[in-house]
N, C-alpha and C positions, 0 to 999 in steps of 0.2 A: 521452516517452510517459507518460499518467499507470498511474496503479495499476489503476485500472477499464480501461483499455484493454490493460494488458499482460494480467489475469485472463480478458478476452474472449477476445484473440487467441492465449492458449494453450489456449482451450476449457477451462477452469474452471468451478467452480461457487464462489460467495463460502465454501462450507462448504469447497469441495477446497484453495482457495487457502487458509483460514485452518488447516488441516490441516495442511498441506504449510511455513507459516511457524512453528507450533507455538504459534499465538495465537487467543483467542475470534477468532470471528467473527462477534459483534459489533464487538469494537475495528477488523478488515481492513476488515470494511464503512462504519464510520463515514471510518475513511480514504481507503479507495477512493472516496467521494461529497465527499470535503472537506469535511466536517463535524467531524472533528477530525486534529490534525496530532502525529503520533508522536513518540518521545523519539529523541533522537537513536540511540541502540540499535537500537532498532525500526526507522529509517530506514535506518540499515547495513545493518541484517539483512534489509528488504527489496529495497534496490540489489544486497548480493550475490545474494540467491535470483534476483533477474530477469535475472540476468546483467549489470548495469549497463545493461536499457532502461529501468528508472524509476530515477533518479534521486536523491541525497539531497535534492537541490534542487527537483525537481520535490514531494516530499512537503510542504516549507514552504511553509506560506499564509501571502498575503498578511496583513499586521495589522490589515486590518478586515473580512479572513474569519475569522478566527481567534476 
């Protein structure tokens, strides 16, 4: 599951989700659309909060999305 789909399916808002992870929301949103890819920190910190449906591995892009 990506990021955008987990913040949908618990009925979030990009502001409630970047709230609730304790980061801009700018940064969640750049993440959530794949448009930038988090530090490894950030990637824990989001697999915990989701309960392990998103992934660390789901958050790495590909090397010529990136």
């Amino acid at each position: 599951m990506t990021l955008l789909e987990h913040i949908k399916a618990k009925g979030l808002t990009m502001p409630e989700a970047a709230a609730q992870l304790d980061e801009a929301e700018s940064t969640i949103r750049k993440i959530a659309y794949r448009q930038r890819q988090p530090s490894l920190p950030l990637a824990v910190k989001i697999a915990a909060w989701s309960d392990g449906a998103v992934t660390e591995a789901e958050l790495i892009l590909a090397e010529d999305a990136a």
